[in-house]
C-alpha positions as CSV (number, residue, x, y, z in Angstrom):
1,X,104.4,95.3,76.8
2,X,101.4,97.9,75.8
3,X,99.6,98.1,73.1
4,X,98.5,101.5,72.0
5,X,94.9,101.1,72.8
6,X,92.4,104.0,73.3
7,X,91.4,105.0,76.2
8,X,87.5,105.5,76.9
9,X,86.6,108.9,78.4
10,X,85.3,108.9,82.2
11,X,81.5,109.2,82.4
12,X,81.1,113.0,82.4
13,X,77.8,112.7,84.7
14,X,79.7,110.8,87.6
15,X,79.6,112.4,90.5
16,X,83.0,113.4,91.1
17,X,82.5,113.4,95.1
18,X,81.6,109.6,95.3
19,X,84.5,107.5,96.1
20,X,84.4,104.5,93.9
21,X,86.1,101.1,94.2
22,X,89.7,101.0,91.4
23,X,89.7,99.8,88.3
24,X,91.6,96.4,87.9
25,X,92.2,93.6,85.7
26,X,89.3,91.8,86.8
27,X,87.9,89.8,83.8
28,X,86.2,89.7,82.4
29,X,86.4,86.3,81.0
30,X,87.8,85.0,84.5
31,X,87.0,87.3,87.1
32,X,89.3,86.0,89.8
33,X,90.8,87.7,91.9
34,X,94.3,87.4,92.0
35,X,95.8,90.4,93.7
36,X,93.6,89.1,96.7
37,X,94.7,85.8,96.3
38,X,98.7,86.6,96.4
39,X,98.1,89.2,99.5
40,X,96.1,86.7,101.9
41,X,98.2,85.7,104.9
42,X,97.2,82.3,104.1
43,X,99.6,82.1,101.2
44,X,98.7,80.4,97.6
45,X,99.5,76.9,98.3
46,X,100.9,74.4,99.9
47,X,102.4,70.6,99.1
48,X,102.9,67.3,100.8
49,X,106.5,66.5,102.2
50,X,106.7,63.8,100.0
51,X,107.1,65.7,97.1
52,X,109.3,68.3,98.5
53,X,113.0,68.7,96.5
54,X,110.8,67.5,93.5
55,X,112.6,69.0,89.9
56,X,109.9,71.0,87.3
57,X,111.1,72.4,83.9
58,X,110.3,75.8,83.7
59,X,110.7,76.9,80.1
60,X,111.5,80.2,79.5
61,X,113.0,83.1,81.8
62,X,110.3,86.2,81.4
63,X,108.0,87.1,83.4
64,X,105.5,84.3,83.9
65,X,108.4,82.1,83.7
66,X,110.6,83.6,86.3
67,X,107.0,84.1,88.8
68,X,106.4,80.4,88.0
69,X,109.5,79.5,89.4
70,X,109.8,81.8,92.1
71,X,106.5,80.7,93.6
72,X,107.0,76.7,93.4
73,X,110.5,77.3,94.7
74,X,108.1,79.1,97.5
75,X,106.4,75.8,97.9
76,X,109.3,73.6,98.6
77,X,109.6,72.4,94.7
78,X,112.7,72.6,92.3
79,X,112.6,74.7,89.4
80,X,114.6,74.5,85.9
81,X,114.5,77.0,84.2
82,X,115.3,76.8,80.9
83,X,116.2,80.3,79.0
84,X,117.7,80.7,75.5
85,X,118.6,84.1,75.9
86,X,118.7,86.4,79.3
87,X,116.4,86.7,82.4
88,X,113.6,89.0,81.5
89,X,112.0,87.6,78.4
90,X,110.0,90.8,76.5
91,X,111.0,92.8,80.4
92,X,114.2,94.0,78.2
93,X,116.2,96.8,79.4
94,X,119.0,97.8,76.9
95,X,121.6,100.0,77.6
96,X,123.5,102.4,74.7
97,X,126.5,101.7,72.8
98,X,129.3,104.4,72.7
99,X,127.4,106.4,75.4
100,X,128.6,106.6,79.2
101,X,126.3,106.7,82.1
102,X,123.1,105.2,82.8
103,X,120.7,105.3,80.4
104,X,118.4,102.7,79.6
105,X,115.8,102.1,77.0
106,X,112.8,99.7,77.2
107,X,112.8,97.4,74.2
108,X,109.9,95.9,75.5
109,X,107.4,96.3,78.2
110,X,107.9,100.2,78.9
111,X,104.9,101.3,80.5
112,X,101.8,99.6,82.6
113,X,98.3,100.4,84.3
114,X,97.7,100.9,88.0
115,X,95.3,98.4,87.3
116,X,97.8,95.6,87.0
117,X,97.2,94.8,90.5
118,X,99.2,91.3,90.6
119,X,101.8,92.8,88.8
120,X,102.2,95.3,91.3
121,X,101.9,92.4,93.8
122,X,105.5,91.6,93.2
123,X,106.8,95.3,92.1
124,X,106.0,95.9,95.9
125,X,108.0,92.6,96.8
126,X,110.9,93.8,95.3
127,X,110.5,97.2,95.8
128,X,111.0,98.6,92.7
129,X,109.4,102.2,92.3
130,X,107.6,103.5,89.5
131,X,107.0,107.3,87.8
132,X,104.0,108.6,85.6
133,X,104.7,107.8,81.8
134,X,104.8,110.8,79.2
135,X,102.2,109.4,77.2
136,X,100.2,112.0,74.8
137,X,98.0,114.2,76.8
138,X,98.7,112.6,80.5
139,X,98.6,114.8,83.0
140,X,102.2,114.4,83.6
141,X,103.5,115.4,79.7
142,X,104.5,119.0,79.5
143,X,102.7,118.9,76.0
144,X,101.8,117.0,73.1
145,X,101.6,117.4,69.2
146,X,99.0,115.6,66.9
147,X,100.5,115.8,63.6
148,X,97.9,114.6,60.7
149,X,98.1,115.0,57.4
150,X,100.7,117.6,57.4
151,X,99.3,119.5,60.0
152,X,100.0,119.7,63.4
153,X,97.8,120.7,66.4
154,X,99.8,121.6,70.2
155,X,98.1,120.7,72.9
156,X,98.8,120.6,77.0
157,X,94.9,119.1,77.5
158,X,93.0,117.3,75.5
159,X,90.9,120.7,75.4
160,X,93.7,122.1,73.7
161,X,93.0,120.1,70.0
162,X,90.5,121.4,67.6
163,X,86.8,120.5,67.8
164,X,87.0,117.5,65.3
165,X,88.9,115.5,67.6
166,X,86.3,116.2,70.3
167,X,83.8,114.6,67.8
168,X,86.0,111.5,67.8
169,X,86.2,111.2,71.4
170,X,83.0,111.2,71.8
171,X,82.1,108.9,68.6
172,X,84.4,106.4,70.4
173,X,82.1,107.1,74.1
174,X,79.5,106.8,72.4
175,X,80.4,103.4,70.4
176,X,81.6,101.9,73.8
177,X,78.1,102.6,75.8
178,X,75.8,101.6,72.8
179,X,77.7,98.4,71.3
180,X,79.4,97.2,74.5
181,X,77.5,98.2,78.2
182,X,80.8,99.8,78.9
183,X,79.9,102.0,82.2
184,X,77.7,99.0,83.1
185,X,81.0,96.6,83.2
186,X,83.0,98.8,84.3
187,X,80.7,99.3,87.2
188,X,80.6,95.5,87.4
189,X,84.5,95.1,87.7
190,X,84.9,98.1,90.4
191,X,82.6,96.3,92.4
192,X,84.0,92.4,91.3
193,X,80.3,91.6,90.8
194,X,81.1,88.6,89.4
195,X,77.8,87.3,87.9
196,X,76.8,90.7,86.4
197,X,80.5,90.7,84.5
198,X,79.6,87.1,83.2
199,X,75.9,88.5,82.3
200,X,77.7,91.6,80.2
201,X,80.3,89.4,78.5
202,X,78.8,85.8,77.3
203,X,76.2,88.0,75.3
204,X,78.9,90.2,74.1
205,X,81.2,87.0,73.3
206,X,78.3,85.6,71.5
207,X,77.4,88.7,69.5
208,X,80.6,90.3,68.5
209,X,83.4,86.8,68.4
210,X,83.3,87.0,64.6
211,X,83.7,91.2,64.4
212,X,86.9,93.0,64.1
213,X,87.5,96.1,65.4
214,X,87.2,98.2,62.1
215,X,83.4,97.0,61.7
216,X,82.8,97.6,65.4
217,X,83.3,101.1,64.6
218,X,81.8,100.7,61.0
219,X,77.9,99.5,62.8
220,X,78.3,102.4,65.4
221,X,76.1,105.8,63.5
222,X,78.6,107.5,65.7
223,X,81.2,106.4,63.2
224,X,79.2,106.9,60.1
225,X,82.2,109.7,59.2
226,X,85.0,108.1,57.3
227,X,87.1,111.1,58.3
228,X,86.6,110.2,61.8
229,X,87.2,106.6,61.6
230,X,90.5,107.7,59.9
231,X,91.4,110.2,62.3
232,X,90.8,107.5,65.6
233,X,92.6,104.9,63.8
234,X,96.1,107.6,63.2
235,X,96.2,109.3,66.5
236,X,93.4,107.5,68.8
237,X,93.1,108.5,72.1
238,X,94.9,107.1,74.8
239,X,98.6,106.5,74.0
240,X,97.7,106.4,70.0
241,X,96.5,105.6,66.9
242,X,95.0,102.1,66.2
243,X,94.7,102.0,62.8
244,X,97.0,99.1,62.5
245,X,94.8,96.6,65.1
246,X,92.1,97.4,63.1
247,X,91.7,93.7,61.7
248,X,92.1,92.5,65.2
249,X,89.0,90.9,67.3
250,X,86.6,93.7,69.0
251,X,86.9,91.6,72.1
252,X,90.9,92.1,72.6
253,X,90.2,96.0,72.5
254,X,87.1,95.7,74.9
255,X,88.8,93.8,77.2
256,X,91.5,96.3,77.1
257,X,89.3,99.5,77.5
258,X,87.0,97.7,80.5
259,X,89.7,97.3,82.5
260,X,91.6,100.7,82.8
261,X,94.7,99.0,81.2
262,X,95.6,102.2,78.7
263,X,94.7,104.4,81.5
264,X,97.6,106.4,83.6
265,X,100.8,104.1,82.9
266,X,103.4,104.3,85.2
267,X,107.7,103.8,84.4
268,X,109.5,101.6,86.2
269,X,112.1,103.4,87.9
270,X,115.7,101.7,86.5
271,X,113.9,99.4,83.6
272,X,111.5,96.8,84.1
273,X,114.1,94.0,83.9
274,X,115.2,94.8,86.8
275,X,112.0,92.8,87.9
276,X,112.0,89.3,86.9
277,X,115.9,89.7,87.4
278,X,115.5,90.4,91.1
279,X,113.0,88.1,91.4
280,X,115.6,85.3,90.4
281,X,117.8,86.9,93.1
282,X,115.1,87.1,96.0
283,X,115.4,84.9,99.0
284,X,111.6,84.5,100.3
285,X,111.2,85.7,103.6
286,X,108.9,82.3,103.9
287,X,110.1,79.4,101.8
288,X,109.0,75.6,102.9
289,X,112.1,72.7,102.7
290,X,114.8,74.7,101.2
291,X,116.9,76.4,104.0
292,X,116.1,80.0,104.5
293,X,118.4,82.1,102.1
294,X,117.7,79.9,99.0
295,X,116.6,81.8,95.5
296,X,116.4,80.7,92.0
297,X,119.6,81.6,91.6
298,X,121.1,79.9,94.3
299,X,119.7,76.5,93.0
300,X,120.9,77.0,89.9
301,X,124.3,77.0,90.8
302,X,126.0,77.2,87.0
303,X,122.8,80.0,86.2
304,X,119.9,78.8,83.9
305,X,119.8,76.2,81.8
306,X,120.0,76.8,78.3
307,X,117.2,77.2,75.2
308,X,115.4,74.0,75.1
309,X,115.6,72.2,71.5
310,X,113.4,69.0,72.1
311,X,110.3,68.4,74.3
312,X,109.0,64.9,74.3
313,X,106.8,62.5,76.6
314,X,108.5,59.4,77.8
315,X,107.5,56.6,79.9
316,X,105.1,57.1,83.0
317,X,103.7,60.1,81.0
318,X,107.0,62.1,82.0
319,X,108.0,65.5,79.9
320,X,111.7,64.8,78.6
321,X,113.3,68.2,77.7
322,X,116.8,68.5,75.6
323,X,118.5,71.1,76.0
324,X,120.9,73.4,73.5
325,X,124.0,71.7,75.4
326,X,122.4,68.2,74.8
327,X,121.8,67.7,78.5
328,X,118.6,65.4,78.7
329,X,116.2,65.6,81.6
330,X,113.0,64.3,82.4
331,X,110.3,65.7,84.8
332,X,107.1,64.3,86.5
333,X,105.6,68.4,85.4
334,X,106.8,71.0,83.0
335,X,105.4,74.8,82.7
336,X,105.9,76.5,79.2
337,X,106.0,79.8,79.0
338,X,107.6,81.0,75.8
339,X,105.9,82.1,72.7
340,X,103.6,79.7,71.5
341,X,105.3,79.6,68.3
342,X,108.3,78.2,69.8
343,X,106.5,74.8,69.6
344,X,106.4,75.1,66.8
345,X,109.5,75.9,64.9
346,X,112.6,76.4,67.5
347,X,111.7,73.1,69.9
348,X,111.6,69.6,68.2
349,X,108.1,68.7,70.2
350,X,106.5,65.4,70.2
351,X,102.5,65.7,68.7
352,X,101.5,63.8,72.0
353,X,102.6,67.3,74.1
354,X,99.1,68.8,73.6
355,X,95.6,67.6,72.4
356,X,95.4,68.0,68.7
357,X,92.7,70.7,69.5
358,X,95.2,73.0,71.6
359,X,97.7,72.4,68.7
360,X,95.3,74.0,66.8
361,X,95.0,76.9,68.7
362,X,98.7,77.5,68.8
363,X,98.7,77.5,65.4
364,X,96.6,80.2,65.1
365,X,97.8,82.2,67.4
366,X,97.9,85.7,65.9
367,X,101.0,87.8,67.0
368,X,101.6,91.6,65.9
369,X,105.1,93.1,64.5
370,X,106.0,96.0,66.5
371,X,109.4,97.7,66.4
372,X,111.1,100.6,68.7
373,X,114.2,103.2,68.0
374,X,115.6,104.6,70.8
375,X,118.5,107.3,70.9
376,X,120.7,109.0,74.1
377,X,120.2,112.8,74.4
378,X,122.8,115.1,75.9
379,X,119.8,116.6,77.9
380,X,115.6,117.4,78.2
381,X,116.5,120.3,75.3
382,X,112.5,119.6,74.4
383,X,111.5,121.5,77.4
384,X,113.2,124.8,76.1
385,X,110.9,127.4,75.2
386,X,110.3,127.4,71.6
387,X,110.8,130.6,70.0
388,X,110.1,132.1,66.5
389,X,112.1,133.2,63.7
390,X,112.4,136.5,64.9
391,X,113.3,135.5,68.5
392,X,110.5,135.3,70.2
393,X,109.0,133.1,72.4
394,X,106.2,131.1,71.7
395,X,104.9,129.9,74.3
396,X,105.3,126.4,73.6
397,X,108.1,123.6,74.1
398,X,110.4,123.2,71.5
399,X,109.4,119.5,71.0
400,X,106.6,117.4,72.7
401,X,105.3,114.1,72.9
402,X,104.3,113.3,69.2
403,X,101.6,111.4,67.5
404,X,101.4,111.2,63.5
405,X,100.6,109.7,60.4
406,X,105.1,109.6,59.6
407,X,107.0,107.1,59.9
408,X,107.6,107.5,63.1
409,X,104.1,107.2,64.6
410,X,104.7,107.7,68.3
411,X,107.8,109.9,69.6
412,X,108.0,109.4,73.6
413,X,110.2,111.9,75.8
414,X,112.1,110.5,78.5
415,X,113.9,112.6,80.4
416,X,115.8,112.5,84.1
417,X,115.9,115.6,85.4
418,X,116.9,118.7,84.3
419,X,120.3,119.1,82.2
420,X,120.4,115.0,82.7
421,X,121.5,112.8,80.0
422,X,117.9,112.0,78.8
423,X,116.4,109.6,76.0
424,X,114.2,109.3,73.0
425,X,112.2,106.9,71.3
426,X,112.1,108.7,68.0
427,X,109.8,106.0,66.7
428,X,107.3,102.9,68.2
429,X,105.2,101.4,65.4
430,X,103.3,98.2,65.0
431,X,102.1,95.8,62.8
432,X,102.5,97.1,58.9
433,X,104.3,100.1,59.8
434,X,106.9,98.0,61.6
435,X,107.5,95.9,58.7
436,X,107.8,99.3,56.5
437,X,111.6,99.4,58.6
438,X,112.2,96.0,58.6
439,X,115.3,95.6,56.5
440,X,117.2,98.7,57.8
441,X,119.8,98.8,60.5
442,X,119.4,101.2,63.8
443,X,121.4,104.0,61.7
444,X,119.3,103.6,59.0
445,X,116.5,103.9,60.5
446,X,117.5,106.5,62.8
447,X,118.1,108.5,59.2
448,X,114.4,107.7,58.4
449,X,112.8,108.8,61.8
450,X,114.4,112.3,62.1
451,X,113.7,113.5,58.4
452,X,110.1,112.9,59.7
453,X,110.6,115.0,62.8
454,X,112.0,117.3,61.3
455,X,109.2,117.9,58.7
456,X,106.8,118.4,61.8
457,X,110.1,120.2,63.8
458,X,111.7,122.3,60.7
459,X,113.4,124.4,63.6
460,X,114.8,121.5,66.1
461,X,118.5,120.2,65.5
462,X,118.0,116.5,67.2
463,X,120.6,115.5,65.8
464,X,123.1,118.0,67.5
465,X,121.8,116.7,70.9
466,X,122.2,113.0,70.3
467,X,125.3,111.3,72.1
468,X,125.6,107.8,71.1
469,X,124.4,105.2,69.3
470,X,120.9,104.5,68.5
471,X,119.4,101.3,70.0
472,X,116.2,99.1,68.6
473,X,114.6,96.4,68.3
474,X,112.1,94.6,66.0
475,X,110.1,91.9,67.7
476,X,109.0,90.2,64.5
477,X,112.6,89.3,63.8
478,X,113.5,88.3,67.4
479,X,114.3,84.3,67.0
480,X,112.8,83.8,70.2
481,X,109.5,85.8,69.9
482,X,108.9,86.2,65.9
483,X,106.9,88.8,67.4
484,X,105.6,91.7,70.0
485,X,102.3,89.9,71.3
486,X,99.4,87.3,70.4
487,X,96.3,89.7,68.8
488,X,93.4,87.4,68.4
489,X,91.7,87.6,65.4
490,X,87.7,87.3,64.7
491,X,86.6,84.2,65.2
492,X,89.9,83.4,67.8
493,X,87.8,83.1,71.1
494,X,87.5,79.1,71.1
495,X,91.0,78.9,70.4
496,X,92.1,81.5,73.2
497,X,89.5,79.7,75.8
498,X,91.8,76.3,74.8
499,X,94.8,77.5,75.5
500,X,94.1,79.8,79.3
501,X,92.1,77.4,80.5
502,X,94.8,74.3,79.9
503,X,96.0,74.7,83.1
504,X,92.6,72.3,84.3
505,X,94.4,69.3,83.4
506,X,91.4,67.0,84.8
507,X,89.9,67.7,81.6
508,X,92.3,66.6,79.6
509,X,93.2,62.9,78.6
510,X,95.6,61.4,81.7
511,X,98.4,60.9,78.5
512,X,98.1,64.6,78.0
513,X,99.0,65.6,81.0
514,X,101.8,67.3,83.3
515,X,102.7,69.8,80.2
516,X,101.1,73.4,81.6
517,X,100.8,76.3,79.4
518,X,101.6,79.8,80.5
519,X,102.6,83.3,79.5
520,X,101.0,86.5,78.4
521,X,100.1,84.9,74.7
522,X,98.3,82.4,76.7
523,X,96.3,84.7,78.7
524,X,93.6,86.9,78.2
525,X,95.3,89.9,78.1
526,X,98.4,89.3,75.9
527,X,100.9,92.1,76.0
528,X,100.4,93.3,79.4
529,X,102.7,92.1,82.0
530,X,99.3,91.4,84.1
531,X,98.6,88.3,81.8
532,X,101.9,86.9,82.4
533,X,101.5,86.9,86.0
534,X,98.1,85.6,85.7
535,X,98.8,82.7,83.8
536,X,102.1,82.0,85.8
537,X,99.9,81.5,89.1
538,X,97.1,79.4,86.9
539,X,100.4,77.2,86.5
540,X,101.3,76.7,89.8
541,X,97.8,75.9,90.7
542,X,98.0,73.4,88.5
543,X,101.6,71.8,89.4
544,X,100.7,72.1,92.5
545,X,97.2,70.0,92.3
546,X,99.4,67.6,90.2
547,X,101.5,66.9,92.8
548,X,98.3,66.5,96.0
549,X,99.5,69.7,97.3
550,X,96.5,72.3,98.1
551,X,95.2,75.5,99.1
552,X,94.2,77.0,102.1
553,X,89.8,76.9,102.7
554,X,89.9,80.5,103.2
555,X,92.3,81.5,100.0
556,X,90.9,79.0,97.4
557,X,92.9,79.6,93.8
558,X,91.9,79.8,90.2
559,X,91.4,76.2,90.1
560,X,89.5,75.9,92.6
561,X,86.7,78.1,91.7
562,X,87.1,77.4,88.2
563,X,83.2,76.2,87.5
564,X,81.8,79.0,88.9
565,X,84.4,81.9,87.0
566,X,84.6,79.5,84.5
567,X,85.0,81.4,80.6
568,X,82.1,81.4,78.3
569,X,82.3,78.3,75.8
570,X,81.2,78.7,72.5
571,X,79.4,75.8,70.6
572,X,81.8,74.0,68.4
573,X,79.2,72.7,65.6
């Protein structure tokens, strides 16, 4: 899942001739390399044959969960995976109620960065295909509307918008370059120079761990302008405004911005559930003990387990784990990869899971609200040329991509070809304005999002194109996510650095061990898919040093080069 995070402007003085390295997800508070690491020959790991058939809990069927499995299956171990709901976690693909075809809507994760390169590790695997994303201004949107304070600017290129919002763009450059070295890291991360990434960062972790994002902006004399700050934090740059992550930690949005992961999203062709989905249907080409043909699925010959409702340690400093059809196993290792909150209030845990210190941190994990609306369209009727009262044509589309201060906040276009059955989300909000919608039902709501349309579309009849019923999703009230994603607040960096770096369990008591923490919350990059996969693999690295197993001298893994990679640590007194 994205956030809507503004994108920095390339450096204008580049020379536009020089081939330079990608952007990717590289750090930069653990610059490993784990696209590398999942394309060497040399594979990820290995284990003894001792261990080989051995059962691990794997709690919770997303992403990380389902990548945790599939990659220890790889190795010759047994996964259980334990799911409360479906396969796919916050990878949700819904479908539409009264309408016939194949439409889907993303409910979740609906859009993601070329430079999720371990994400795109196992897209390729599968080979699931992806399409540009109509976000505002890509090159790929036919055109986009910025709709402020009751007036709305049409644009095809950023050019295309009055001067003022040039001003912004370049107050947000200009914040980046002076407050956080950003051409200098992201010069750091094309190149994966690894100590000049840990020079830039451990100062800026230092300076700017207590500073939210609104006083970021606030110290830059770029920003001096109240109107501008206002006018960045309602329709940003990027895929939108930010107004509502504006409590949030300067160091999420950095890390964000530095690695390109706002920048040219790409659709997943058919929904990206169909990922972690196949995934659980794959039968690895190389797989060690289990007979070739074998998947997650086939091993779990009555499908998944079901939601867990007690984790406990037992005797021989086992995990026990209870499940919702009081079937009780225990386990020599267990990988988590739910929401943190989970441990908290759905899953009766014993304190001796976690040190009291990473208890801590899960308590104050920080998740934000976000909500979606989605409706079926009889067709792309937004490309039609727009014409004016007295018949003529405009020039324009008749609607477009939308950013605004309404309730809707960000109206996306999705569209399958001409005179195809297409979709709309008609609204994706987060944090207050998602609570503002709360209490109402998809109708409702619907009701709410096309009076504000209209007032920025007086002359388009959506509702005369819409053919069945509205679909949506608020993640605050999902009982198995009580929210989108983790948002660290000031001061959350200590906390964060507990929780991703769990997963090097030789630094943890011996009777706090065997429990491994994963997922995108636990990541450094919460609410991109990226994350998940990232902190799946820091999992099986750590499983798999549990049980003597190894990797290959030429493809060491996160765990291995931990000390040198290692995250900045913050005094504690």
């Amino acid at each position: 899942m994205s956030a809507n995070v503004p994108a920095a402007v390339h450096d204008e003085h580049a020379d536009a001739t020089e081939p330079q390295a990608p952007i990717t997800m590289f750090g930069p508070d653990f610059p490993f390399a784990y696209d590398d690491f999942l394309a060497h020959p040399a594979g990820i790991g290995s284990l003894p044959a001792t261990v080989h058939g051995t059962e691990v809990a794997v709690v919770g069927g997303g992403l990380s969960g389902i990548i945790t499995a599939y990659e220890l299956m790889k190795m010759g171990l047994r996964p259980v995976v334990y799911e409360a709901d479906e396969i796919g976690g916050r990878l949700r693909t819904a479908t539409f109620e009264g309408c016939e075809g194949e439409l889907t809507a993303e409910m979740g994760a609906m859009r993601f960065p070329p430079s999720s390169t371990a994400f795109q590790h196992y897209l390729d695997l599968v080979g699931l295909e992806t399409k540009p994303f109509p976000n505002p201004l890509a090159a790929d949107t036919p055109s986009t509307v910025v709709d402020l304070k009751g007036e709305s600017h049409y644009a095809r290129t950023v050019e295309d918008l009055p001067e003022v919002y040039h001003e912004v763009m370049r107050a947000w450059n200009s914040t980046l370059e002076e407050g956080a070295d950003f051409t200098a890291m992201q010069s750091a991360i094309r190149e994966r120079d690894v100590p000049r990434i840990r020079e830039i960062w451990s100062q800026l972790v230092e300076k700017l761990d207590n500073q939210t994002f609104y006083g970021f902006l606030c110290d830059s004399a770029a920003f001096r302008s109240f109107r501008h700050r206002e006018i960045f934090g309602q329709v940003g740059f990027g895929t939108g405004g930010w107004d509502t992550d504006f409590p949030n930690s300067i160091l999420e949005i950095l890390r964000v911005v530095y690695t390109g992961a706002d920048d040219d999203h790409r659709g997943i062709v058919g929904g990206s559930q169909q990922l972690p989905r196949m995934l659980w249907e794959r039968e690895p080409a190389k797989i060690v003990h289990w007979p070739y043909g074998t998947s997650l699925d086939s091993l779990h010959e009555r499908g998944h387990r079901p939601a867990v409702t007690r984790l406990a340690r037992t005797a021989g400093n086992r995990i026990t784990v209870t499940d919702a059809d009081g079937d009780i196993r225990t386990f020599r290792a267990a990988v988590f990869t739910a929401q943190s909150w989970m441990l908290l209030s759905k899953i009766d845990c014993d304190e001796s899971l976690l040190p009291i210190d990473h208890w801590t941190a899960v308590e104050r994990t920080h998740y934000m609200e976000s909500s979606k609306l989605f409706v079926p369209v009889d067709r792309p009727f937004w490309l039609d040329a727009a014409v004016d009262r007295d018949g003529r044509k405009t020039g324009r589309d008749t609607m477009s991509m939308t950013l605004t201060d309404r309730m809707t906040r960000g109206t996306y276009l999705l569209d399958n070809g001409p005179d195809q059955p297409a979709v709309i989300c008609l609204s994706y909000t987060w944090c207050d304005d998602s609570l503002k919608w709360l209490p109402l039902d998809a109708n409702e709501r619907m009701e709410v999002m096309l009076k504000s349309l209209g007032e920025i579309y007086p002359d388009v009849d959506i509702r005369s194109h819409i053919i069945g019923n509205p679909a949506t999703v608020s993640w605050e009230n999902e009982p198995y996510f009580m929210g989108a994603f983790k948002a660290n607040l000031p001061g959350h960096y200590r906390y964060q650095r507990r929780l991703f770096t769990h997963f090097m369990q030789d630094r943890l008591p011996s009777d706090k061990r065997g429990l491994y923490l994963a997922g995108d919350d636990v990541s450094w990059t919460a609410g991109w898919a990226e994350g998940a996969v990232q902190t799946a693999l820091n999992a099986v690295w750590g499983v798999m040093d549990q049980f003597g197993g190894g990797t290959d001298a030429t493809n060491p893994g996160p765990g291995d080069v931990y000390e040198s990679i290692a995250p900045v640590e913050l005094p504690e007194d």
